[in-house]
Backbone and ligand atoms as CSV (ligand in chain L), in Angstrom:
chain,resi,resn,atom,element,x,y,z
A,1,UNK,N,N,42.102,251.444,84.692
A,1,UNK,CA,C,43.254,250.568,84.469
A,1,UNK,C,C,44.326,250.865,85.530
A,2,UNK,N,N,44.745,249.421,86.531
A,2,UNK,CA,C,45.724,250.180,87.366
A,2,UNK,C,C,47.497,249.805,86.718
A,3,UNK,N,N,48.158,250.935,87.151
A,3,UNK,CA,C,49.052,250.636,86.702
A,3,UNK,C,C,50.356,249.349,87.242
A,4,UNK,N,N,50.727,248.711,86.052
A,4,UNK,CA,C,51.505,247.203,86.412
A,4,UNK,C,C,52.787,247.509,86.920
A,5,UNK,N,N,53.213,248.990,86.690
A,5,UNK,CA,C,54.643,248.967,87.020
A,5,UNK,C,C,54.998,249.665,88.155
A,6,UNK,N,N,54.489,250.862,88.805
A,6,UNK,CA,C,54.397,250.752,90.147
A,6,UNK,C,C,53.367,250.409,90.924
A,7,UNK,N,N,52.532,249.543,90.700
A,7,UNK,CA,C,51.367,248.758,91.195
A,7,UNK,C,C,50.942,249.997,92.528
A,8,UNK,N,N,50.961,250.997,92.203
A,8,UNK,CA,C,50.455,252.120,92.863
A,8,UNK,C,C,49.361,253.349,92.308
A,9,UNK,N,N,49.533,253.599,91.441
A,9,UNK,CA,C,49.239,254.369,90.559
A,9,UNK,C,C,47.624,254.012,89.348
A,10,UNK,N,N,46.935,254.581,89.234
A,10,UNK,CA,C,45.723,254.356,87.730
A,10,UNK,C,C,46.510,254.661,86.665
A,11,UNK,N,N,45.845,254.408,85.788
A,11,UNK,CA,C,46.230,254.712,84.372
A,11,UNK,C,C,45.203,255.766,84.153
A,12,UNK,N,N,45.737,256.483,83.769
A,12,UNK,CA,C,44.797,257.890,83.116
A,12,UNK,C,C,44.900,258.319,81.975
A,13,UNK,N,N,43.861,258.342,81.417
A,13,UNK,CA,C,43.786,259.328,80.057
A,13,UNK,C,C,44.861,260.532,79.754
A,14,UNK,N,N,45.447,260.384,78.698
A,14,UNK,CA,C,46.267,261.821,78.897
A,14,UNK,C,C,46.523,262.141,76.929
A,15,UNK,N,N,47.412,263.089,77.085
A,15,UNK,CA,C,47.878,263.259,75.614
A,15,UNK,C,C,49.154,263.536,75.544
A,16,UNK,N,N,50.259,262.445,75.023
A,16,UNK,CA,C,51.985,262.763,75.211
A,16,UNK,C,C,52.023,263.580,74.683
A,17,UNK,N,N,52.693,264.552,75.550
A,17,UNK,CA,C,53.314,265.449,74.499
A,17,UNK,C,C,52.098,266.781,73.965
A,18,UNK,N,N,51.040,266.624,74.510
A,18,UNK,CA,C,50.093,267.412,73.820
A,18,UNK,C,C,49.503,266.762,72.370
A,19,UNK,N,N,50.334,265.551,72.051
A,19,UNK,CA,C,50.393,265.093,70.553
A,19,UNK,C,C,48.981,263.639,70.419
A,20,UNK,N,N,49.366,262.705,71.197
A,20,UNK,CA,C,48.547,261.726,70.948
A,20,UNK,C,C,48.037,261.115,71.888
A,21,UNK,N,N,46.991,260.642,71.723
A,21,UNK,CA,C,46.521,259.461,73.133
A,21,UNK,C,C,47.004,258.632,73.436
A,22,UNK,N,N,47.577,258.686,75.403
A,22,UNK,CA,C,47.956,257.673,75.866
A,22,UNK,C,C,47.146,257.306,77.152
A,23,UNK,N,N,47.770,256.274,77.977
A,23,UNK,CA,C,47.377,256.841,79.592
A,23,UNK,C,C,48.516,256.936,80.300
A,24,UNK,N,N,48.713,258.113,81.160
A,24,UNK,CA,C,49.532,258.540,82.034
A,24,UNK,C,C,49.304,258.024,83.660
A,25,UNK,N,N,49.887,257.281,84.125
A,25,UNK,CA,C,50.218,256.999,85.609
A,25,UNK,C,C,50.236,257.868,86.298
A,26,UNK,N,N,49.026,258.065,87.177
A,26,UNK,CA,C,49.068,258.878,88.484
A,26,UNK,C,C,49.856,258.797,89.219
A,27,UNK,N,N,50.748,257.880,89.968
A,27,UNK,CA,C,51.520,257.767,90.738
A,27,UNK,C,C,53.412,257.833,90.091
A,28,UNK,N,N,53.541,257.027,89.054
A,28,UNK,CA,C,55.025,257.112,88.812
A,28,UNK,C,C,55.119,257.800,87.168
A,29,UNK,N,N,54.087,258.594,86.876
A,29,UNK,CA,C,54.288,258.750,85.569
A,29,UNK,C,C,54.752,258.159,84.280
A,30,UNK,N,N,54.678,256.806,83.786
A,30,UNK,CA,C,54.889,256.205,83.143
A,30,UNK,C,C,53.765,256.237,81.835
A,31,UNK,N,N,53.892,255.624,80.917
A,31,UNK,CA,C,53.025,256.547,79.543
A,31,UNK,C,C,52.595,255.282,79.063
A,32,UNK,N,N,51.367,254.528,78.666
A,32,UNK,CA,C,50.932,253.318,77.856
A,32,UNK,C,C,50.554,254.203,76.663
A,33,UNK,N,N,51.001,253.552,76.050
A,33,UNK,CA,C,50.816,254.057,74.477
A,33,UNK,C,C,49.884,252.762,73.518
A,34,UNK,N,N,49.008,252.767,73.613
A,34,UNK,CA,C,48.796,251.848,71.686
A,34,UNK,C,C,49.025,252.239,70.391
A,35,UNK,N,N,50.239,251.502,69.813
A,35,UNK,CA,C,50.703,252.113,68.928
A,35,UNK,C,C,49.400,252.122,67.719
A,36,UNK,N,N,48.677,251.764,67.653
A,36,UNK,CA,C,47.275,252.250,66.783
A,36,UNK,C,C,47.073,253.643,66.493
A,37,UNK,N,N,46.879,254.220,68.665
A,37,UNK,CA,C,46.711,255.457,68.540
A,37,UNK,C,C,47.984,256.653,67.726
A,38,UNK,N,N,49.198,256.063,67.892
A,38,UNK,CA,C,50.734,256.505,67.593
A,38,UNK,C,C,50.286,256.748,66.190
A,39,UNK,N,N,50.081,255.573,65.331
A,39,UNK,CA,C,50.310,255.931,63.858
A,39,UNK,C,C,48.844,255.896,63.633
A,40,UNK,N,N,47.968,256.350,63.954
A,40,UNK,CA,C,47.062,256.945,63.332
A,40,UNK,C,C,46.964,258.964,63.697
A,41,UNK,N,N,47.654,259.266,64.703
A,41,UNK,CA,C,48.154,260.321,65.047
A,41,UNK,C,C,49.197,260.752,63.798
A,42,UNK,N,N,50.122,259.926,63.834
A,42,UNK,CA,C,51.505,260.025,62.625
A,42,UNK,C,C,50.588,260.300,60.916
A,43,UNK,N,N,49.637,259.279,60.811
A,43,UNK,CA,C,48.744,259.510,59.822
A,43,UNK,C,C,48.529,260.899,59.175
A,44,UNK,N,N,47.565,261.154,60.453
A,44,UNK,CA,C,46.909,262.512,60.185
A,44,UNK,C,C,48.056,263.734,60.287
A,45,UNK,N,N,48.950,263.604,60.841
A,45,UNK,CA,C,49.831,265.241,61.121
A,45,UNK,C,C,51.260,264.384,60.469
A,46,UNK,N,N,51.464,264.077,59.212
A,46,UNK,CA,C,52.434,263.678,58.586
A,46,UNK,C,C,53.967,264.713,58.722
A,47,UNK,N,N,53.389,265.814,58.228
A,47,UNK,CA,C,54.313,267.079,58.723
A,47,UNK,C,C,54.904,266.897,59.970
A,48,UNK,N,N,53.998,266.641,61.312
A,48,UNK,CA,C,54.354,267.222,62.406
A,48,UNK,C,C,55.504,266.705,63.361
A,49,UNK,N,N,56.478,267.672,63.612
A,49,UNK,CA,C,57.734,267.298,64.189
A,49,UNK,C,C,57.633,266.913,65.336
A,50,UNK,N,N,58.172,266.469,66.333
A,50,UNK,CA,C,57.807,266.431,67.574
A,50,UNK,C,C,58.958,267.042,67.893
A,51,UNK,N,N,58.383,267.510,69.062
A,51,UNK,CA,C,59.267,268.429,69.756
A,51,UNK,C,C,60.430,267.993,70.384
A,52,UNK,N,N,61.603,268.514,70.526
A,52,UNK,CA,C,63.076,268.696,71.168
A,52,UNK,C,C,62.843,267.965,72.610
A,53,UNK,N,N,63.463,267.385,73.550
A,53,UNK,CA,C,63.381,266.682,74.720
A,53,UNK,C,C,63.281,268.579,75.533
A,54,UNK,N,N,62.919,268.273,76.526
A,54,UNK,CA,C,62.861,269.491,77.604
A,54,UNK,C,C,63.816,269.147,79.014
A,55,UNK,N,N,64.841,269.820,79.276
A,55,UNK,CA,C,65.531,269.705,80.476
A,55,UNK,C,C,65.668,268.333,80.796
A,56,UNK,N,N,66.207,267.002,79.740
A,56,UNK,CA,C,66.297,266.004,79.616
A,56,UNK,C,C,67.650,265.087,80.411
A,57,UNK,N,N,67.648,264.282,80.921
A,57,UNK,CA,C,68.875,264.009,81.233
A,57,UNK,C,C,68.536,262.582,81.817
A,58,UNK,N,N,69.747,261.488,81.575
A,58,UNK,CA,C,70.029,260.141,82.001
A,58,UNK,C,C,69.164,259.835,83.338
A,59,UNK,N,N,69.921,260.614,83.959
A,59,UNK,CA,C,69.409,260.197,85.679
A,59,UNK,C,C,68.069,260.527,86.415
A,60,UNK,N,N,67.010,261.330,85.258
A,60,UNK,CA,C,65.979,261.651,85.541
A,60,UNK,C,C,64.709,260.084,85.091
A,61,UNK,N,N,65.847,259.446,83.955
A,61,UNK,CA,C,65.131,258.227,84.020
A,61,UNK,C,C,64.795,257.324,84.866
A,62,UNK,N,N,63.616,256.849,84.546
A,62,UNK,CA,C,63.125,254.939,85.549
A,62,UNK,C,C,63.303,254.144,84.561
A,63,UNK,N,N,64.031,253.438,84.420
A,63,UNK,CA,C,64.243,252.260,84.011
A,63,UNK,C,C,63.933,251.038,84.719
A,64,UNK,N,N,62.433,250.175,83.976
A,64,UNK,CA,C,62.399,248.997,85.423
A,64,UNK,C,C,63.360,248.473,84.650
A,65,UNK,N,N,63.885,247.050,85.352
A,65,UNK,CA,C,64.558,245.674,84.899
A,65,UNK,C,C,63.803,244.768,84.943
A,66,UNK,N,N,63.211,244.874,85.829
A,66,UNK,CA,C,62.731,243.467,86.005
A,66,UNK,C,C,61.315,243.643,84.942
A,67,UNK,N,N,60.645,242.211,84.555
A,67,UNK,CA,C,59.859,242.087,83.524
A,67,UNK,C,C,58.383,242.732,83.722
A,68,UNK,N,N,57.743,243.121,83.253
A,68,UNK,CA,C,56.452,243.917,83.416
A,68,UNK,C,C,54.912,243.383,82.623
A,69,UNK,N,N,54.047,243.429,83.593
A,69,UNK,CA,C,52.627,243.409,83.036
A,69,UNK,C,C,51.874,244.138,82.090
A,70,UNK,N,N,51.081,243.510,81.239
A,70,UNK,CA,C,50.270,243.816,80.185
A,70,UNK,C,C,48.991,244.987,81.308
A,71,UNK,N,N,48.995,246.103,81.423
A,71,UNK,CA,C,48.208,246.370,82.332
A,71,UNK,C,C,46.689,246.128,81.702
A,72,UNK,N,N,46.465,245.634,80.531
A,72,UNK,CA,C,45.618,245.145,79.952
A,72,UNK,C,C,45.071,244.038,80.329
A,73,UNK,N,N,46.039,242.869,79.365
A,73,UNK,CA,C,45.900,241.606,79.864
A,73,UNK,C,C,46.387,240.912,81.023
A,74,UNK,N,N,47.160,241.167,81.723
A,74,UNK,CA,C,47.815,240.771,82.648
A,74,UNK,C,C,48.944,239.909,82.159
A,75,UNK,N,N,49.590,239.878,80.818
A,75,UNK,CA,C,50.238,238.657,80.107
A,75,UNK,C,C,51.675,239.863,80.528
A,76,UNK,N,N,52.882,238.929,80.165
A,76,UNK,CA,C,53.889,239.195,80.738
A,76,UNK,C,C,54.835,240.631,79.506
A,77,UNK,N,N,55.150,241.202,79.577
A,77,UNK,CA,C,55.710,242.532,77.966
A,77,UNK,C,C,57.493,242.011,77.624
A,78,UNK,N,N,57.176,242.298,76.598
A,78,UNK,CA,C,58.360,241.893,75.838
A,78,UNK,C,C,59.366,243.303,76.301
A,79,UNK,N,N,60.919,242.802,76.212
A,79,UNK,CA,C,61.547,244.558,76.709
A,79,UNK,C,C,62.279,244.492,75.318
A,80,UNK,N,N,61.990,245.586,74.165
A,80,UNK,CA,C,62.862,245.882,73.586
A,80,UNK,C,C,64.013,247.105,73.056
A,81,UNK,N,N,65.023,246.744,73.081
A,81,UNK,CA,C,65.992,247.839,73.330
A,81,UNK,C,C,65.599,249.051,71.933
A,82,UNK,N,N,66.236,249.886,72.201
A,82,UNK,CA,C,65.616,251.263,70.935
A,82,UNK,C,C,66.752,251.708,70.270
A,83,UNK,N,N,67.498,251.587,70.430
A,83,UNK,CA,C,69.118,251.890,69.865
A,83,UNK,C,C,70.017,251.161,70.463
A,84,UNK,N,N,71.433,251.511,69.595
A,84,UNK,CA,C,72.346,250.718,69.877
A,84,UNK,C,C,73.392,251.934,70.936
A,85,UNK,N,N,73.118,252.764,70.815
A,85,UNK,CA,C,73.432,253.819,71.366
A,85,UNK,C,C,73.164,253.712,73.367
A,86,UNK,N,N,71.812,253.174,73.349
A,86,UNK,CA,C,70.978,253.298,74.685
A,86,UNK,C,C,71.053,252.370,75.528
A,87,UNK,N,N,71.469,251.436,76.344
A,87,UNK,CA,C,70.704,250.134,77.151
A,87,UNK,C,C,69.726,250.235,77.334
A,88,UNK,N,N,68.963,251.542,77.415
A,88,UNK,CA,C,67.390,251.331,77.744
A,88,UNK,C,C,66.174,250.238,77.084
A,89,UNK,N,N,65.538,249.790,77.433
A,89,UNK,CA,C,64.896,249.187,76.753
A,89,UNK,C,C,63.179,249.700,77.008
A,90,UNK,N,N,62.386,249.340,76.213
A,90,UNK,CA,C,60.774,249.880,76.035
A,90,UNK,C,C,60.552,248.470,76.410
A,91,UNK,N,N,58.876,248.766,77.127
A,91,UNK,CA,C,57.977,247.409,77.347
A,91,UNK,C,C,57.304,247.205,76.034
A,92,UNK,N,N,57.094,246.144,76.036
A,92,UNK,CA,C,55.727,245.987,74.573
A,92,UNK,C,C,55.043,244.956,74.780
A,93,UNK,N,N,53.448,245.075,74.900
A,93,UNK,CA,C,52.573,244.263,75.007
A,93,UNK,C,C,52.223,243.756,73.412
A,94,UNK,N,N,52.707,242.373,72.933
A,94,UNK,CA,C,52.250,242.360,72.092
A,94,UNK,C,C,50.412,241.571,71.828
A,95,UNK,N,N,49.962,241.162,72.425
A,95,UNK,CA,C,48.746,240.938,73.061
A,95,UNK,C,C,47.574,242.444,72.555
A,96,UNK,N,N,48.316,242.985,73.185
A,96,UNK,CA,C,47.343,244.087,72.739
A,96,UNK,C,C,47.961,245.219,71.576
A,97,UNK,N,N,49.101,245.591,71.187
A,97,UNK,CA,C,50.014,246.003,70.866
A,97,UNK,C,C,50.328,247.695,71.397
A,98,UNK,N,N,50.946,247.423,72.391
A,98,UNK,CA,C,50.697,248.526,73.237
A,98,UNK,C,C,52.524,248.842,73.968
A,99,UNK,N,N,52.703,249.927,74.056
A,99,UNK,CA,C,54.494,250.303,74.377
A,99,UNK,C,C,54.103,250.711,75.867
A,100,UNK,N,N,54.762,250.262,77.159
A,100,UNK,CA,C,54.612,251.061,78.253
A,100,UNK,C,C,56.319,251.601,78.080
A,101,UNK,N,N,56.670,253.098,78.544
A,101,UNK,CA,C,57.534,253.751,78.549
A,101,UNK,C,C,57.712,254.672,80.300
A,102,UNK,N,N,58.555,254.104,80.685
A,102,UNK,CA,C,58.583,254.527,81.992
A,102,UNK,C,C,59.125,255.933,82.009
A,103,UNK,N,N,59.254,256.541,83.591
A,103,UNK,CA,C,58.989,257.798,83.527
A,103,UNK,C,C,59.957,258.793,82.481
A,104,UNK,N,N,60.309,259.738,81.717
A,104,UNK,CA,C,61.608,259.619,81.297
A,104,UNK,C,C,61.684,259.445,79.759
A,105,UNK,N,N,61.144,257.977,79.982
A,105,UNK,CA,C,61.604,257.013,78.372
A,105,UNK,C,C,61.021,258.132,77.408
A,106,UNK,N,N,60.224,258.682,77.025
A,106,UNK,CA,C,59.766,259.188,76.131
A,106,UNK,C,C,60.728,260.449,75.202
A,107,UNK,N,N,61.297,261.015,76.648
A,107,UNK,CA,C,61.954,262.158,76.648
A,107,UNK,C,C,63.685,261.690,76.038
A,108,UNK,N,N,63.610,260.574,76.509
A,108,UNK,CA,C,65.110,259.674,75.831
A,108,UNK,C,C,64.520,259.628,74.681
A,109,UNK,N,N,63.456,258.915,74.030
A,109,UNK,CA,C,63.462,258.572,72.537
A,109,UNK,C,C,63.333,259.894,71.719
A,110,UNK,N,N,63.195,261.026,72.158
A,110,UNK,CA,C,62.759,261.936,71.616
A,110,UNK,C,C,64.730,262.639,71.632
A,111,UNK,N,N,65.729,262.514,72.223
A,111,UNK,CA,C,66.767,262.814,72.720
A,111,UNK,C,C,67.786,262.004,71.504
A,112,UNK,N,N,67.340,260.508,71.307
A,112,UNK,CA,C,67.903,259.989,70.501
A,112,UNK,C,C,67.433,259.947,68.785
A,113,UNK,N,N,65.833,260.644,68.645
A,113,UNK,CA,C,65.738,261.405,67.614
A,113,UNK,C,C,65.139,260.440,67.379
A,114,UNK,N,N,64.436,259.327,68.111
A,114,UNK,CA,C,63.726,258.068,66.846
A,114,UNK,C,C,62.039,258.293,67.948
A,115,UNK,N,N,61.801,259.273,68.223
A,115,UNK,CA,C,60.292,259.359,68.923
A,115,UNK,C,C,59.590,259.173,67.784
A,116,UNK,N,N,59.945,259.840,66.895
A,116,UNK,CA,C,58.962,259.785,65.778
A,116,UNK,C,C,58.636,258.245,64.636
A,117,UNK,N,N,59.715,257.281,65.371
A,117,UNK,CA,C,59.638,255.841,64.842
A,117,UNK,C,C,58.962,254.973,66.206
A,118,UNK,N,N,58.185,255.477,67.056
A,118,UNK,CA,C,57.735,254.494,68.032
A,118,UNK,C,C,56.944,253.226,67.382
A,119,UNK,N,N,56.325,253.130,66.702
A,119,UNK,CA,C,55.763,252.254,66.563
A,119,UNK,C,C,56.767,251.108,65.587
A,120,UNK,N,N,57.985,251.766,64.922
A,120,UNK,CA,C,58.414,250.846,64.340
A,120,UNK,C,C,59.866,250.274,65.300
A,121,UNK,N,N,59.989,250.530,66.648
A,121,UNK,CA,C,60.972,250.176,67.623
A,121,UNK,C,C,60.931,248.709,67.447
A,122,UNK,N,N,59.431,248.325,67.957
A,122,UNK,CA,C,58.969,246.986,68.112
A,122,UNK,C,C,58.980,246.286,67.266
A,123,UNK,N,N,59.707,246.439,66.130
A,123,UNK,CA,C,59.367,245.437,64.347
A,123,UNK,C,C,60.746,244.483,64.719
A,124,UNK,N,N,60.695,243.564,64.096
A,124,UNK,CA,C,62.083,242.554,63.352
A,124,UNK,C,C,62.992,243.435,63.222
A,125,UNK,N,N,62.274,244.478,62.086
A,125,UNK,CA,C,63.890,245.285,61.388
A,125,UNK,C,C,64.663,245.761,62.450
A,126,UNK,N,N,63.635,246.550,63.082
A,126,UNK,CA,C,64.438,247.820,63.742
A,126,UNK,C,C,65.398,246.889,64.774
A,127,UNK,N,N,64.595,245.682,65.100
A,127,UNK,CA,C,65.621,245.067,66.437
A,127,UNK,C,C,67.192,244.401,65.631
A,128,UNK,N,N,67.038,243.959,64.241
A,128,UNK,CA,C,68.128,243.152,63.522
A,128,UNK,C,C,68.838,244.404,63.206
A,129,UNK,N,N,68.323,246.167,63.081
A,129,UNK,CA,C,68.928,246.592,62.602
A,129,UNK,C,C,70.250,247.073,63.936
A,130,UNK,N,N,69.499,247.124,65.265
A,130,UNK,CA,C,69.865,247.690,66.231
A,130,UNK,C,C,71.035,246.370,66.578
A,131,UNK,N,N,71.324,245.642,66.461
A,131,UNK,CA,C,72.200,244.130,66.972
A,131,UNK,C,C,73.203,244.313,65.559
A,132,UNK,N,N,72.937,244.731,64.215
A,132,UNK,CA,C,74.196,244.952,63.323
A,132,UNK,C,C,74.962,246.100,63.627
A,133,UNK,N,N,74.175,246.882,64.444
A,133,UNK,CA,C,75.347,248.146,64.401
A,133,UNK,C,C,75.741,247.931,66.058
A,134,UNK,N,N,75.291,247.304,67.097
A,134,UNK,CA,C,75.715,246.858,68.209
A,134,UNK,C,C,77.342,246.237,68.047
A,135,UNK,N,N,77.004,245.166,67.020
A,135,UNK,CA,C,78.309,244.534,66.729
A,135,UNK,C,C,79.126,245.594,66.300
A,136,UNK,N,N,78.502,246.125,64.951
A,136,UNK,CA,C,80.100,246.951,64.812
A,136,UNK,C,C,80.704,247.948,64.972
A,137,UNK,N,N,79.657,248.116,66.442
A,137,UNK,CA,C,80.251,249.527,67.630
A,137,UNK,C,C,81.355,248.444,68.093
A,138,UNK,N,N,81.161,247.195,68.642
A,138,UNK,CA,C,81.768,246.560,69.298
A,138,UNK,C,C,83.570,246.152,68.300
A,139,UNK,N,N,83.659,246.074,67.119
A,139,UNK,CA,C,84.630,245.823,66.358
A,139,UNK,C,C,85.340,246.918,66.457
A,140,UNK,N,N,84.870,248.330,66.304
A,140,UNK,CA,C,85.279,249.363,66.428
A,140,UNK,C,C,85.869,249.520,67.352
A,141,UNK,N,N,85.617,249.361,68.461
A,141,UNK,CA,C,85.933,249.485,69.837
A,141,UNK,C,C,87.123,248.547,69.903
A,142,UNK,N,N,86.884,247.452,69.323
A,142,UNK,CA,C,88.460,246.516,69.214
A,142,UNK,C,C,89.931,246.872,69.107
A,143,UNK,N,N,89.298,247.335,67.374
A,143,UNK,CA,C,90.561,247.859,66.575
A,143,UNK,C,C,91.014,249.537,67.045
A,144,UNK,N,N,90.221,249.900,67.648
A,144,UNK,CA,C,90.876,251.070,68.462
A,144,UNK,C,C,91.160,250.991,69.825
A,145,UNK,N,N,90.933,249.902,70.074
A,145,UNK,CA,C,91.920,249.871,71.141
A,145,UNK,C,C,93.002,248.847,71.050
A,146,UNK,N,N,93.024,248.007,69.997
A,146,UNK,CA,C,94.228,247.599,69.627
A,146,UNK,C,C,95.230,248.361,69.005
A,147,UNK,N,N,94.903,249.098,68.058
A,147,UNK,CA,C,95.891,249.988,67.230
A,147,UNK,C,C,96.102,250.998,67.204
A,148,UNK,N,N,95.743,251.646,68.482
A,148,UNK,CA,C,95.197,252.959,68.923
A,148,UNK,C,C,94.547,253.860,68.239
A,149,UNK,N,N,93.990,255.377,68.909
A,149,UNK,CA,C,92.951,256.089,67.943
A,149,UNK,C,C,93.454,256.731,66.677
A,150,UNK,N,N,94.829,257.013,66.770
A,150,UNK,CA,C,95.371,257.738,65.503
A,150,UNK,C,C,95.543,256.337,64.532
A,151,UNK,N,N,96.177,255.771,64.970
A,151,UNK,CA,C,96.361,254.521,63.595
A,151,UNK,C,C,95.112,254.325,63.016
A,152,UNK,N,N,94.140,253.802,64.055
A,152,UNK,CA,C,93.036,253.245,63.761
A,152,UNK,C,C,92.365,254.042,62.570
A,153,UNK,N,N,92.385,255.350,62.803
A,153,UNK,CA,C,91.682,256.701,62.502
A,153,UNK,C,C,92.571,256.350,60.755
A,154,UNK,N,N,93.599,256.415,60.593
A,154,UNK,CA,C,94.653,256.618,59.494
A,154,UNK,C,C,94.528,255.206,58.728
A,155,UNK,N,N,94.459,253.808,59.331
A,155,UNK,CA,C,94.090,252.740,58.840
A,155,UNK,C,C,93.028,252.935,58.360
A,156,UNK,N,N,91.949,252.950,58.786
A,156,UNK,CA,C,90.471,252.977,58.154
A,156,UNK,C,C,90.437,253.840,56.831
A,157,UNK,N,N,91.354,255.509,56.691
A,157,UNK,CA,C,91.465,256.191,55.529
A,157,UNK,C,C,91.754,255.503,54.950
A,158,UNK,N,N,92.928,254.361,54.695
A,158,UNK,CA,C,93.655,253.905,53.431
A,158,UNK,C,C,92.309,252.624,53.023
A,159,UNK,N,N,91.871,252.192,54.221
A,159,UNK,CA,C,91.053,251.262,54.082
A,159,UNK,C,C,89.689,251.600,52.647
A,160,UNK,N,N,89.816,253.243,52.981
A,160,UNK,CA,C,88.500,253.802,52.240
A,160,UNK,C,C,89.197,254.057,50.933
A,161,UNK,N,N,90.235,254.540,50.944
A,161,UNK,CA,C,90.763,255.068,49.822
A,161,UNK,C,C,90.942,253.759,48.805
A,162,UNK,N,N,91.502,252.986,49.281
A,162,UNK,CA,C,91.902,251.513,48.530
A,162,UNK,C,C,90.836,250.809,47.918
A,163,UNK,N,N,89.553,251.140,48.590
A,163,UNK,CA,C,88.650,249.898,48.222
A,163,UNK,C,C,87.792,251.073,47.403
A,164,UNK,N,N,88.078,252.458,46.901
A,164,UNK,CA,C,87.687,253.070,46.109
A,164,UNK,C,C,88.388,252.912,44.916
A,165,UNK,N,N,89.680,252.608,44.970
A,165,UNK,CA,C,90.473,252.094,43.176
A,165,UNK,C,C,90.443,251.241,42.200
A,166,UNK,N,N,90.072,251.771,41.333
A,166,UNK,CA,C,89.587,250.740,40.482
A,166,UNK,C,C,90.973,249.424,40.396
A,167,UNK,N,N,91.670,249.853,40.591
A,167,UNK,CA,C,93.185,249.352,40.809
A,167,UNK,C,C,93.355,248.210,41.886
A,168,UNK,N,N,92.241,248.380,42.500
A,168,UNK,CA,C,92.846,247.884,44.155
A,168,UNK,C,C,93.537,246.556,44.063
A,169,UNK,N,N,92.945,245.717,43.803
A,169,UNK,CA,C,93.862,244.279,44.004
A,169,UNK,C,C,95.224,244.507,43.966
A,170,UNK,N,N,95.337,244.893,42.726
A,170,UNK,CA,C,97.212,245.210,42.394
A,170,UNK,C,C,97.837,246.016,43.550
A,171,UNK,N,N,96.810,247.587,43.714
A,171,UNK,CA,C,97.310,248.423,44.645
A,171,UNK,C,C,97.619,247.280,46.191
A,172,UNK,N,N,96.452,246.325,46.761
A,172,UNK,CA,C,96.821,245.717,48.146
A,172,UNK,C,C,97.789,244.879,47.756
A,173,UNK,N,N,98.155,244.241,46.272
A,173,UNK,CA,C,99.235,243.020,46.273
A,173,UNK,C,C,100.505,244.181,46.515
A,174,UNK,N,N,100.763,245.308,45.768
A,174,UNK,CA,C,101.518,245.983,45.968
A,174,UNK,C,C,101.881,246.073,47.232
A,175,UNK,N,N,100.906,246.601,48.606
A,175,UNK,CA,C,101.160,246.588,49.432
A,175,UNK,C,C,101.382,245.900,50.596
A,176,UNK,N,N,101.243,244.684,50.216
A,176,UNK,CA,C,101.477,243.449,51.352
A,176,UNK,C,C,102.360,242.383,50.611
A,177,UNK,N,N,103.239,242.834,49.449
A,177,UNK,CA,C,104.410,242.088,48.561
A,177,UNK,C,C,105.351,242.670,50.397
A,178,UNK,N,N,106.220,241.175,50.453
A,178,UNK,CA,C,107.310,241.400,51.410
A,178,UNK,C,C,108.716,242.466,50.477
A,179,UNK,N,N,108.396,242.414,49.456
A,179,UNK,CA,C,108.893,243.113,48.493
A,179,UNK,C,C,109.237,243.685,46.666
A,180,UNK,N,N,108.211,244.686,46.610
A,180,UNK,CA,C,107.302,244.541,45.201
A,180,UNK,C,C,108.393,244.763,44.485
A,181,UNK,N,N,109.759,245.154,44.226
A,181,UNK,CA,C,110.585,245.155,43.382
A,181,UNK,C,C,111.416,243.895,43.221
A,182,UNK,N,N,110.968,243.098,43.993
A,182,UNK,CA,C,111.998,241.852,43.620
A,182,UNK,C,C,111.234,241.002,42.520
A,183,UNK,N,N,112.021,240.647,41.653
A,183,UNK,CA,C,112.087,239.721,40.067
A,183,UNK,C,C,111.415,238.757,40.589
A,184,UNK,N,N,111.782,238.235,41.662
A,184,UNK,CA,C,111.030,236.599,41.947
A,184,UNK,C,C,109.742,236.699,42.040
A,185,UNK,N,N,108.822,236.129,41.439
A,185,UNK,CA,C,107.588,235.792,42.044
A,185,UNK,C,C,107.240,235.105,42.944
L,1,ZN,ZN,ZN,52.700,253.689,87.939
């Protein structure tokens, strides 16, 4: 199998990690995984942790951009992102159902603690779950920089505290009356 992403390289037999069957790229080290082999590995060693990233870091990554081949089929891979945390994104052949992870990637998913969910990166959930908390990194990011970090920080307490009282309605009319001691309604 030659490899699609530096169109330099075979695909070789290997074992990530010591853990499961993939093929490893002779030339740019990049990892094809079938997630078959993933969770039937996950199957059998239910216990087994995977190991801590090793001398891991951002800039040791390849990240392609541009879109990538099924080194299988030759059909075109879906890129999907793995956290909301990461821009990185994973290839996925769904054709064959197969993850290519460029050089690196593995050592990121294992960094962001979800190595051990590879096969469920690629689902509906995980992508709807990764776009709800995208957004409300992004809201977050709003209201602290509108109201700065201490308010923000001190707003959100009352926010928690309030919507814990059994009281609350009264307690927020209380607090947004232009003035709760006046007779007038
Ligand atoms: Zn390669």
């Amino acid at each position: 199998m030659n490899c699609t992403s530096c169109k330099n390289g075979v695909l070789r037999p290997s074992f990530i990690d010591g853990l499961f069957r993939g093929h490893t790229c002779t030339n740019c080290e990049g990892n094809w995984i079938l997630i078959e082999d993933f969770v039937s590995w996950k199957e059998q060693n239910p216990e087994h942790q995977i190991p801590e990233p090793t001398e891991w870091s951002e800039d040791k990554l390849d990240d392609t951009a541009s879109a990538l081949l099924c080194p299988v089929t030759g059909t075109i891979m879906r890129k999907f992102k793995v956290s909301a945390k990461t821009p990185h994104r994973v290839d996925y052949s769904t054709a064959v159902g197969g993850i290519w992870l460029d050089k690196g990637e593995w050592e990121l998913l294992k960094s962001e603690g979800i190595a051990g969910s590879l096969n469920n990166l690629v689902t509906q959930q995980w992508q709807t779950k990764i776009r709800e908390e995208s957004a409300s990194n992004t809201f977050a990011e709003i209201y602290q920089s509108k109201f700065g970090t201490d308010n923000y920080a001190k707003i959100k307490e009352i926010r928690e505290w309030l919507n814990a009282q059994p009281q609350k309605a009264d307690l927020r009319a209380y607090l947004l009356a232009e003035n709760p001691y006046s007779a007038i309604e």
